[in-house]
Structures are given as structure tokens and as C-alpha cells.
BALO-193858 format. One record per residue: residue number from 1; x, z, y of N, C-alpha, C, O in turn. Coordinates in nm, 2 decimals. Layout:
<pts>
seq;npx;npz;npy;capx;capz;capy;cpx;cpz;cpy;opx;opz;opy
NUM;X;Z;Y;X;Z;Y;X;Z;Y;X;Z;Y
...
</pts>
This chain:
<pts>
seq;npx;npz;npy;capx;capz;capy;cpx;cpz;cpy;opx;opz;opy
1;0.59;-1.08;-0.38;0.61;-0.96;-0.29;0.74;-0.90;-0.31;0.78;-0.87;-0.42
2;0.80;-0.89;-0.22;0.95;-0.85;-0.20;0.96;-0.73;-0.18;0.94;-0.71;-0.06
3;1.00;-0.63;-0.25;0.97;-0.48;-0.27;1.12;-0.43;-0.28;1.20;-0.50;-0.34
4;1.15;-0.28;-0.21;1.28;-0.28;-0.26;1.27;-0.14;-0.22;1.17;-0.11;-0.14
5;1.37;-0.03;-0.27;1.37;0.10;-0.29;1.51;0.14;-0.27;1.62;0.08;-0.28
6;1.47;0.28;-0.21;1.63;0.33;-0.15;1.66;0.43;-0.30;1.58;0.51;-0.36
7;1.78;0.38;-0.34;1.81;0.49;-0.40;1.89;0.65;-0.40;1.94;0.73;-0.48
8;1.85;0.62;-0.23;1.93;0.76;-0.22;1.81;0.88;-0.17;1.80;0.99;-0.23
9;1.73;0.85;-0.08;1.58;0.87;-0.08;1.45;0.84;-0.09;1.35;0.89;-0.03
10;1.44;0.75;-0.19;1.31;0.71;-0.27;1.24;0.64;-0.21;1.17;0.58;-0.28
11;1.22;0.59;-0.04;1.18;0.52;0.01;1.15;0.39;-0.06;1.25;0.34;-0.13
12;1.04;0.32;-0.06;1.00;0.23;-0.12;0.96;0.11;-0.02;0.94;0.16;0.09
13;0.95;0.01;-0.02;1.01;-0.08;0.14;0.97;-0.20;0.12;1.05;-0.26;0.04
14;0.86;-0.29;0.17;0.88;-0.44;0.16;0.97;-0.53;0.24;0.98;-0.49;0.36
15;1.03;-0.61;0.21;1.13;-0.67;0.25;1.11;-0.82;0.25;1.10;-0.89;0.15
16;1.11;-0.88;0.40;1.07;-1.01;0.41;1.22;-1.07;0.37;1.33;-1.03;0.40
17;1.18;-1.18;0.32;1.26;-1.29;0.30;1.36;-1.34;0.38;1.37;-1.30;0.49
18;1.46;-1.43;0.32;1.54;-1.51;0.45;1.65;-1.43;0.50;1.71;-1.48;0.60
19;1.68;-1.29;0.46;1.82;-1.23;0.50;1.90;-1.24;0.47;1.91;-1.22;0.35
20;2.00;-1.27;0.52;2.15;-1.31;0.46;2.22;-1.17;0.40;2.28;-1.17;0.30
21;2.18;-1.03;0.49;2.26;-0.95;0.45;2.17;-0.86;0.34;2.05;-0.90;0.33
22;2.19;-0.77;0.28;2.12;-0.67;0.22;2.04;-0.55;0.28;2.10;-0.45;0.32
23;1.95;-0.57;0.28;1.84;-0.47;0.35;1.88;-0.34;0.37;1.94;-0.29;0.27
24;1.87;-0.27;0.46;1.90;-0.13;0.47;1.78;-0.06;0.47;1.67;-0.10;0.50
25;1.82;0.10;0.41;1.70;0.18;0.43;1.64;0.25;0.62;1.71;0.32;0.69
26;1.48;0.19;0.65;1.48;0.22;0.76;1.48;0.36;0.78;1.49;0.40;0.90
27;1.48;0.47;0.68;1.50;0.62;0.67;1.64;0.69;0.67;1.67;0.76;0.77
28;1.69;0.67;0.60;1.84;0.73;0.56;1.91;0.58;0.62;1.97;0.63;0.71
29;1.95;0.47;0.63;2.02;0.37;0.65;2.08;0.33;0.53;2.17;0.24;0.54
30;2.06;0.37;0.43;2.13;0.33;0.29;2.09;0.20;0.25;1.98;0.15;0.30
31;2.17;0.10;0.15;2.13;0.00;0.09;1.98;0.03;0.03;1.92;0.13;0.00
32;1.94;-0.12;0.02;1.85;-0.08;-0.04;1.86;-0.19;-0.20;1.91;-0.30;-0.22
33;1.79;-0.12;-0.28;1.76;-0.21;-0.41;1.62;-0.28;-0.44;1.51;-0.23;-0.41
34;1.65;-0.41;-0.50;1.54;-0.46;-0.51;1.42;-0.42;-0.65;1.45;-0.45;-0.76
35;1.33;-0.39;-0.64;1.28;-0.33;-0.78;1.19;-0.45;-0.84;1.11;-0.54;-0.80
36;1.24;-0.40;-0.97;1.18;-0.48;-1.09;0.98;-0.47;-1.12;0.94;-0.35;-1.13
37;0.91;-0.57;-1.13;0.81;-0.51;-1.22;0.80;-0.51;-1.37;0.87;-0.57;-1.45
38;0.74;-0.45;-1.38;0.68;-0.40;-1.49;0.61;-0.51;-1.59;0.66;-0.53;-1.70
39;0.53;-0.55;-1.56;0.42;-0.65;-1.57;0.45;-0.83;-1.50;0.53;-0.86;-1.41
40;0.37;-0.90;-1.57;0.41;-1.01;-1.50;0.34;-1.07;-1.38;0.23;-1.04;-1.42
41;0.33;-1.14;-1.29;0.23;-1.16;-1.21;0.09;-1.15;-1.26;0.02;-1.07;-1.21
42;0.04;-1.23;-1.35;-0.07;-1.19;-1.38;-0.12;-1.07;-1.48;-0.23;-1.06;-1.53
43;-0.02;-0.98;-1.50;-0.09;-0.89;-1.57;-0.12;-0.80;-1.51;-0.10;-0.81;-1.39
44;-0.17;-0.65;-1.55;-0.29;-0.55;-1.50;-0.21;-0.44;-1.44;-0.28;-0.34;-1.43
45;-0.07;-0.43;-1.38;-0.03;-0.38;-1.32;0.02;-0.45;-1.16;0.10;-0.41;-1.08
46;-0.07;-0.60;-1.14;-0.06;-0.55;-1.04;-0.17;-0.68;-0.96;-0.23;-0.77;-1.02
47;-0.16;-0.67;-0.85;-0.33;-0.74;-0.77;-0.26;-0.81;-0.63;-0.15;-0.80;-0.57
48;-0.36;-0.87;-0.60;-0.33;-0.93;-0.48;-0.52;-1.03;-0.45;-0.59;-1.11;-0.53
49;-0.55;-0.99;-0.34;-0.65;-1.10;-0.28;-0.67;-1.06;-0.14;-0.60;-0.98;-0.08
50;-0.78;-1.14;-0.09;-0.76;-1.21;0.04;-0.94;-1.13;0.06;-1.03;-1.15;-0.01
51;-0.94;-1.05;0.19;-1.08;-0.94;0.16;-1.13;-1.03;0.28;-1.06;-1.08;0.37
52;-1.27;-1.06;0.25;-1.36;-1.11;0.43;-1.34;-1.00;0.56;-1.36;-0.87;0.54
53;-1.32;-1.04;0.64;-1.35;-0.94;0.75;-1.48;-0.87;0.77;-1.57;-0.90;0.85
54;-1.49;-0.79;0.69;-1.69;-0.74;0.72;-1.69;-0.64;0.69;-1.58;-0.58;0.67
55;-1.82;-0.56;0.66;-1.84;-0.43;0.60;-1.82;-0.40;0.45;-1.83;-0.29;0.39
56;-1.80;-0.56;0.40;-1.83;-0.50;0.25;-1.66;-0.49;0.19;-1.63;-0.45;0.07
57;-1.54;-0.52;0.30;-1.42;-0.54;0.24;-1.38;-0.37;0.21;-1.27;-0.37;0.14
58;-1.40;-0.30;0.22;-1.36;-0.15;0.16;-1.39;-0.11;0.01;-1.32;-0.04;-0.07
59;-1.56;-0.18;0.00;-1.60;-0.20;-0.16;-1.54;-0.30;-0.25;-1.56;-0.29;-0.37
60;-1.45;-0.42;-0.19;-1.42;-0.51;-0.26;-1.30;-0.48;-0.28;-1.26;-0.49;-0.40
61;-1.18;-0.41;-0.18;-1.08;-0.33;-0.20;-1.05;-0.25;-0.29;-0.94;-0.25;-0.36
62;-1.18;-0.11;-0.30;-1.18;-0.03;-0.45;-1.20;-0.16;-0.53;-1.10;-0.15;-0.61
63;-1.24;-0.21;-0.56;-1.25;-0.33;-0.69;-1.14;-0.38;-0.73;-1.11;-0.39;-0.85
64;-1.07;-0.42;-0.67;-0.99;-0.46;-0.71;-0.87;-0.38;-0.74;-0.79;-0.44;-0.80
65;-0.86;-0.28;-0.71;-0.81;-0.14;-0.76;-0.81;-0.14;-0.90;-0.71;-0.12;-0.97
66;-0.94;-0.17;-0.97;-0.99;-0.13;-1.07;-0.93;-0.23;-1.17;-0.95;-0.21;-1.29
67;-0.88;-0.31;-1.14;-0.81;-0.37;-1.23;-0.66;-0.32;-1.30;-0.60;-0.36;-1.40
68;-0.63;-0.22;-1.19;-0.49;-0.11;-1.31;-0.55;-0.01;-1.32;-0.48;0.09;-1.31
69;-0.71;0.01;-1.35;-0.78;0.18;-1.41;-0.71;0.16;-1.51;-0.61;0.20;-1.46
70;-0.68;0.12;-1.65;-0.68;0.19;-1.73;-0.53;0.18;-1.76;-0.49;0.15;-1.87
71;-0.46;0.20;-1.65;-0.34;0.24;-1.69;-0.29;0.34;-1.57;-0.17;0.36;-1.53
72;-0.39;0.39;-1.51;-0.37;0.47;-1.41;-0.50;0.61;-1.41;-0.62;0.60;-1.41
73;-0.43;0.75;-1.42;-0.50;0.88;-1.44;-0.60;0.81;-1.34;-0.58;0.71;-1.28
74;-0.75;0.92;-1.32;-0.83;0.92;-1.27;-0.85;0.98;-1.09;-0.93;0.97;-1.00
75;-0.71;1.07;-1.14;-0.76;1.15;-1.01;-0.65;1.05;-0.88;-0.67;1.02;-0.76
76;-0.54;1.02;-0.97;-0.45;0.85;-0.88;-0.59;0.78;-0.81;-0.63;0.76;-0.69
77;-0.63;0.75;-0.95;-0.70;0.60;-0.89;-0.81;0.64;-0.78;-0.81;0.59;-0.67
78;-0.89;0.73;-0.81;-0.97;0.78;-0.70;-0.92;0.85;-0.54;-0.99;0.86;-0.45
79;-0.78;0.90;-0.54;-0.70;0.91;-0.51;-0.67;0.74;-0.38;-0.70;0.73;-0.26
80;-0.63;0.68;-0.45;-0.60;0.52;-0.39;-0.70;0.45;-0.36;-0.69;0.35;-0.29
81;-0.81;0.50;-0.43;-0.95;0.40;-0.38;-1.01;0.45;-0.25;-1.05;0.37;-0.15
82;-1.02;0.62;-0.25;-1.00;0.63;-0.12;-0.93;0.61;0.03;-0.99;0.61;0.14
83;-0.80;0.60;-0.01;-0.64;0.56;0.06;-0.70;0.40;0.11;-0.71;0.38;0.23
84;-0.73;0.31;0.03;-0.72;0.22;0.08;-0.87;0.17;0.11;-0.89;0.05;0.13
85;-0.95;0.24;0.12;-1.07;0.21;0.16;-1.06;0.23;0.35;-1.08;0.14;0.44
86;-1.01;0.42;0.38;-0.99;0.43;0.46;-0.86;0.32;0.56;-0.86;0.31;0.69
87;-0.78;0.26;0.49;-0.66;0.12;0.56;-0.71;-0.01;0.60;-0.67;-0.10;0.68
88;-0.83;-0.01;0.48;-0.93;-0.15;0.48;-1.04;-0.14;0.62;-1.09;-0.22;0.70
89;-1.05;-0.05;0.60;-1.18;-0.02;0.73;-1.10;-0.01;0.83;-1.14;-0.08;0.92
90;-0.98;0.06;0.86;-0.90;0.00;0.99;-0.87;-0.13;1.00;-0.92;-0.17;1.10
91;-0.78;-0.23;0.93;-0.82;-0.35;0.96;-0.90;-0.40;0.99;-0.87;-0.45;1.09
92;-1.06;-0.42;0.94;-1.19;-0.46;0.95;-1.22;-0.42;1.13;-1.26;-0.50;1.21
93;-1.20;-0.30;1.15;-1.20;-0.25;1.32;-1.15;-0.27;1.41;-1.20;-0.27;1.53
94;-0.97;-0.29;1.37;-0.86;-0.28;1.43;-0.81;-0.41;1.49;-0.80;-0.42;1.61
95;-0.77;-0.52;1.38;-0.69;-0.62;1.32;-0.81;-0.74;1.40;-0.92;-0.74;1.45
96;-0.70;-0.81;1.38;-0.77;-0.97;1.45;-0.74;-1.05;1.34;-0.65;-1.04;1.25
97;-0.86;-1.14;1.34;-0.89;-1.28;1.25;-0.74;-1.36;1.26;-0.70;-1.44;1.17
98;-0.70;-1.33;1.37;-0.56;-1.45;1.38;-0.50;-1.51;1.24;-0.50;-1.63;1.19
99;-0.44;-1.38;1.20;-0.39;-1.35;1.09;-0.41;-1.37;0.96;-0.52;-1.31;0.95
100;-0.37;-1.44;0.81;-0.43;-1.42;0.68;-0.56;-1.53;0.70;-0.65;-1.50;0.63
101;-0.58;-1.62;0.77;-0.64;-1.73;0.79;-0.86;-1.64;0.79;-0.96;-1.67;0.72
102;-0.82;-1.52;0.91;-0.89;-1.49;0.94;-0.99;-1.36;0.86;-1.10;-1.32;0.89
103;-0.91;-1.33;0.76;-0.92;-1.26;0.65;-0.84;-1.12;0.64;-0.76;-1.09;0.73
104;-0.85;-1.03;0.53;-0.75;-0.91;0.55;-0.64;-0.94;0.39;-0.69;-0.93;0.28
105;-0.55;-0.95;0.40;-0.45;-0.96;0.24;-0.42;-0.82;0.23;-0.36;-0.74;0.31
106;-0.49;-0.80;0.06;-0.47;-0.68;0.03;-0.36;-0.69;-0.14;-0.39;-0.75;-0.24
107;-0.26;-0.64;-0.12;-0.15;-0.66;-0.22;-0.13;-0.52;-0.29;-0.15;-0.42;-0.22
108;-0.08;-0.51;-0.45;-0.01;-0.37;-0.47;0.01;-0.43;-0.64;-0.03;-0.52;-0.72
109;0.11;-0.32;-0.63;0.14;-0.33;-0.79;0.17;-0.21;-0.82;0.17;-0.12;-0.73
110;0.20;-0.16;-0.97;0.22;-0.04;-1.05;0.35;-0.04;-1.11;0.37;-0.13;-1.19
111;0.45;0.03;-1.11;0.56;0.03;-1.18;0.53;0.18;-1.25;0.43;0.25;-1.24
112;0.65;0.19;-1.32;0.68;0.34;-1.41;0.66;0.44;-1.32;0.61;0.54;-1.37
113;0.69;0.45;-1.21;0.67;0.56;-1.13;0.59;0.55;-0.96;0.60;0.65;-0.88
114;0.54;0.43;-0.94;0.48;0.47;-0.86;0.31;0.35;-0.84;0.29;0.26;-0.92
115;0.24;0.39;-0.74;0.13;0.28;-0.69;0.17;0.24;-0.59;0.20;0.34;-0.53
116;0.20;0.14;-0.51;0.19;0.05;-0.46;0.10;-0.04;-0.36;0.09;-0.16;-0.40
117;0.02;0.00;-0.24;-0.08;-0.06;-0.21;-0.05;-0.11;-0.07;0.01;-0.03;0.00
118;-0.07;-0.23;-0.02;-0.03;-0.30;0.13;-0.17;-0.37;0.15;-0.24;-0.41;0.06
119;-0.21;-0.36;0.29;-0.29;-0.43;0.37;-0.22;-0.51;0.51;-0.16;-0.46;0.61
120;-0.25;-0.60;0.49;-0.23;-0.70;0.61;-0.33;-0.74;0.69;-0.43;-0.78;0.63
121;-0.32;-0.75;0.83;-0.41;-0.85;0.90;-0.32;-0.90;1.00;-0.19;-0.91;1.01
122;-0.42;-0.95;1.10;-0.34;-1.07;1.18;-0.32;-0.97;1.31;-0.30;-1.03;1.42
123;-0.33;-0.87;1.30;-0.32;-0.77;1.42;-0.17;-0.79;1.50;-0.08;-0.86;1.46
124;-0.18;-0.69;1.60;-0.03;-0.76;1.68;0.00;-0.62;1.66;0.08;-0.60;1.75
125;0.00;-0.51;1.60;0.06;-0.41;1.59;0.00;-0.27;1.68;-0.07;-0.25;1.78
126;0.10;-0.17;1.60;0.05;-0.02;1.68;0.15;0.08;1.59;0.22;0.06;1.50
127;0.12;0.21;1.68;0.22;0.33;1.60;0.15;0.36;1.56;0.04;0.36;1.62
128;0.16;0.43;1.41;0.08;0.48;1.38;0.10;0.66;1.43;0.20;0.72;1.47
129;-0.04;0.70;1.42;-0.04;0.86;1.53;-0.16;0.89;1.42;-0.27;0.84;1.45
130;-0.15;0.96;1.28;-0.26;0.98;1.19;-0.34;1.12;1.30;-0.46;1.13;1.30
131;-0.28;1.19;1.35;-0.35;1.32;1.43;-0.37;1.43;1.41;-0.25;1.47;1.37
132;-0.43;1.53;1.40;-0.41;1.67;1.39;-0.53;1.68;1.29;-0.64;1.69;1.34
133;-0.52;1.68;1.16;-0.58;1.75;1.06;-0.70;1.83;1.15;-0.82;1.78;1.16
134;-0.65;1.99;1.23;-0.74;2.07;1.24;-0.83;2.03;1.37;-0.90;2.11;1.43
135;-0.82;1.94;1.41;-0.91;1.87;1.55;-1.06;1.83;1.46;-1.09;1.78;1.35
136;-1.11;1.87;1.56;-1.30;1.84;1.48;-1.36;1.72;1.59;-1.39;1.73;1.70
137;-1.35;1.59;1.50;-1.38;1.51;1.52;-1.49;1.42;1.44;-1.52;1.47;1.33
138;-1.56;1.28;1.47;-1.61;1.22;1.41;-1.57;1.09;1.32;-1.63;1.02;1.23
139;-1.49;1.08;1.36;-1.43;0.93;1.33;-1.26;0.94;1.36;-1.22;1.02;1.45
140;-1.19;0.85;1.28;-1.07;0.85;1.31;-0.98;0.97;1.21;-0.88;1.04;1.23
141;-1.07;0.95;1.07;-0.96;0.98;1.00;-0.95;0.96;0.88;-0.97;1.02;0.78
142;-0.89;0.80;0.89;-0.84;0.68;0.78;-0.69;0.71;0.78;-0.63;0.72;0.67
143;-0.61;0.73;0.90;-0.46;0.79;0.92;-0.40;0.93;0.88;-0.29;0.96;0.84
144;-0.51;1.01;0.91;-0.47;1.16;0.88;-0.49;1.17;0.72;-0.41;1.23;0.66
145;-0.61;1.10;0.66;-0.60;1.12;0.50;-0.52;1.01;0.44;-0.51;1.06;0.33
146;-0.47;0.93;0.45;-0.33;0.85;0.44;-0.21;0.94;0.47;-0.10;0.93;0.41
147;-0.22;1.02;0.56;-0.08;1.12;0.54;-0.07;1.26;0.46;0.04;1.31;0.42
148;-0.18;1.29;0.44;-0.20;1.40;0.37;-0.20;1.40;0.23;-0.14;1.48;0.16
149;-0.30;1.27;0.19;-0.28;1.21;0.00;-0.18;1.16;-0.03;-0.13;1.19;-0.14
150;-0.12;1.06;0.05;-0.02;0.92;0.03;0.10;1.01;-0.03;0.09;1.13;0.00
151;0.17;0.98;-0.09;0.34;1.05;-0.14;0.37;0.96;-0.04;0.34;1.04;0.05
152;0.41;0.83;0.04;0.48;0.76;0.13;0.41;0.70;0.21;0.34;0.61;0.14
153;0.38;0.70;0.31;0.34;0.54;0.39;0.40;0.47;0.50;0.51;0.51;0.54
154;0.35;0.39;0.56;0.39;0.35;0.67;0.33;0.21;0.74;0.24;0.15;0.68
155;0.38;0.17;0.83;0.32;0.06;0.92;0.46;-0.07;0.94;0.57;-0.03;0.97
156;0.43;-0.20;0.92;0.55;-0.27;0.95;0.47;-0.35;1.10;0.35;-0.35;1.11
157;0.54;-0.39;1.17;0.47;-0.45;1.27;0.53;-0.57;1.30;0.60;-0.58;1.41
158;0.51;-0.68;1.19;0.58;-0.78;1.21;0.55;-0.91;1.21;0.64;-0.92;1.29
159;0.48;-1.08;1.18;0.49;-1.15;1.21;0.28;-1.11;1.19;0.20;-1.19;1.22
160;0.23;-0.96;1.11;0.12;-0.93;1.13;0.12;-0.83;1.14;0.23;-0.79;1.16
161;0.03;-0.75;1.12;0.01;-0.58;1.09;0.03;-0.54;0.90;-0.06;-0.58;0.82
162;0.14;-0.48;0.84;0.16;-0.44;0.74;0.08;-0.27;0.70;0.14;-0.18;0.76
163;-0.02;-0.24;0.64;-0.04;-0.09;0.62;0.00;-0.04;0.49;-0.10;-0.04;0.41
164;0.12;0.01;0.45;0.10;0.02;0.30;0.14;0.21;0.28;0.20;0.30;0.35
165;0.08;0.18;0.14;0.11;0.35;0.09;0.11;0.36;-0.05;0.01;0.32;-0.12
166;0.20;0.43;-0.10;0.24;0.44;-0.26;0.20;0.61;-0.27;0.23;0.70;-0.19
167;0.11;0.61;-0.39;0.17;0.73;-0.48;0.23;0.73;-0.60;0.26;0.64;-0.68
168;0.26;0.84;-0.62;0.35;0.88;-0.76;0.24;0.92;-0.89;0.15;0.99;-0.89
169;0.31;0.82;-0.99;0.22;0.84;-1.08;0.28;0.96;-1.11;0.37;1.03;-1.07
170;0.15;0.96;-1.28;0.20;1.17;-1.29;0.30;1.09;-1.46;0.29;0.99;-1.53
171;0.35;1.17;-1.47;0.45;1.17;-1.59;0.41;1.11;-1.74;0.47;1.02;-1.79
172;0.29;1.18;-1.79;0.26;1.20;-1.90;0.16;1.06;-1.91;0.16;1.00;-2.02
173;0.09;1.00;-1.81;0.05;0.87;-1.78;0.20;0.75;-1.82;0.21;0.67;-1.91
174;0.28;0.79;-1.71;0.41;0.68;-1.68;0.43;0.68;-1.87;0.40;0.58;-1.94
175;0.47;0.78;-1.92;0.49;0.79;-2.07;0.46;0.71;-2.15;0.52;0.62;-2.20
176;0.31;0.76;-2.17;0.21;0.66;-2.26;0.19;0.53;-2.19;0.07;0.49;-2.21
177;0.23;0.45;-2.12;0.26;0.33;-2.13;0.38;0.30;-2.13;0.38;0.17;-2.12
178;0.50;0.34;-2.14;0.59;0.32;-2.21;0.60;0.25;-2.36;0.63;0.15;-2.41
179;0.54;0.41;-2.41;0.49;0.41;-2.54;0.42;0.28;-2.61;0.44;0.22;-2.71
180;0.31;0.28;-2.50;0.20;0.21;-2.60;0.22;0.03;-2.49;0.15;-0.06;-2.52
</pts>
């Protein structure tokens, strides 16, 4: 996963492959930097699988979450199990089989200062329009609580549907794994 960060505005950014030049920030236009992890592919800071298109891919989503609990505060992780339950159930609704060999790819990792979470499907794309908080409705607010919890999100709309959204871990967490 090709991840890279503005350092002039914190924007955090996946970055497809195959550019000759150096990525710019889609926010500020600044360079962008490629960030290091933490961990190595297989260890507990960070995940990647491939969800069925069904009802149960929102529960298998938080699960797989649960594999950076204990290096992640409680109110984060509950925090992001929500976040991506509500991104997983839009795919499941939204998104076409085309894509991810008919499946939804759910990706993220953990670094010193942030979470990290991406959903993919084979969708052909959309703007995102999360909505008005104060409108009383029934349904349709997987976008508005993704804008309201997320520290960053956004939509890439490119050879599929990208949904991803990072939060900021809290300090005294980032620390004690330093530490320990």
C-alpha cells in the first residue's frame, strides 16, 4: 500500500504506482512524502483482507480491526469500528462486484500517529455529499458520521471506488508503544 503524507498540511494520501514524477498534495499542492511503517507487513499494526459482498461484511470489517486493539485506546478503536462499518455497508449497497474479483478490499495500517483505514470496491465512482447533520432522516448516514468522527477522509475514484479515513491516535497511547 502506497501511502504518502503532505508535510506541509498533514494530508495523508494513497498513491498509486507507476509515476514518474513525485506526487503532489491534492489539498495544498505541496510535495508529498512517502511514509514509513511502523511494523512489518505481517505484524499487528496493520491488516488487509478481501470482505464477501453481503450482510455479514461490516462484522467481518470490525474484526479485523481488532487485530491493532491492543495497541490502539478504546475509544479510537470503537471510534473506527464504527467508521468503517458505516464505509463497509456503503460498498455492500453502493459498489459493483466488477471490482476486487467481486468482493470488497478492506486495507489499513497504524503508524505513531495515525489509523489508517481504506475500502475498495469495483464501483465506478461518486462525490461524496456526507449531508446535513441536522436533517431527520432514516438512512444515509454512513457519510455524515465519517465526517464528523474521521480527523481526514476522502473518496479516490479511480481504476475502482477508494473510501478511506484516518484518525489521530491520542499521545500517551503513540508513547507507550514507543516505549514498550
Amino acid at each position: 500500500m502506497p501511502y504518502a503524507r503532505c508535510r506541509s498540511c498533514g494530508l495523508r494520501s494513497y498513491v498509486a504506482g507507476g509515476h514518474a514524477e513525485r506526487p503532489r498534495c491534492p489539498r495544498c499542492d505541496a510535495l508529498l512524502v512517502l511514509t514509513a511503517l511502523t511494523a512489518s507487513p505481517d505484524g499487528p499494526s496493520r491488516f488487509r483482507r478481501t470482505l464477501a459482498r453481503d450482510a455479514d461484511a461490516p462484522q467481518a470489517a470490525r474484526q479485523a480491526l481488532r487485530r491493532i486493539a491492543r495497541v490502539l485506546d478504546r475509544d479510537s478503536l470503537e471510534t473506527a469500528q464504527l467508521l468503517v462499518s458505516e464505509v463497509v455497508t456503503n460498498a455492500v449497497k453502493h459498489g459493483s462486484e466488477l471490482g476486487n474479483g467481486g468482493g470488497i478490499a478492506l486495507a489499513g495500517f497504524l503508524d505513531e500517529e495515525h489509523l489508517y483505514v481504506e475500502v475498495s470496491d469495483g464501483g465506478t465512482g461518486f462525490e461524496p455529499r456526507p449531508g446535513e447533520p441536522g436533517v431527520v432522516r432514516t438512512s444515509g448516514w454512513g457519510l455524515v458520521l465519517v465526517d464528523q468522527l474521521a480527523d481526514g477522509w476522502g473518496v479516490t475514484n479511480e481504476s475502482d471506488v477508494r473510501v478511506w479515513f484516518e484518525l489521530r491516535r491520542r499521545e500517551a497511547n503513540a508513547a507507550a508503544d514507543v516505549a514498550g
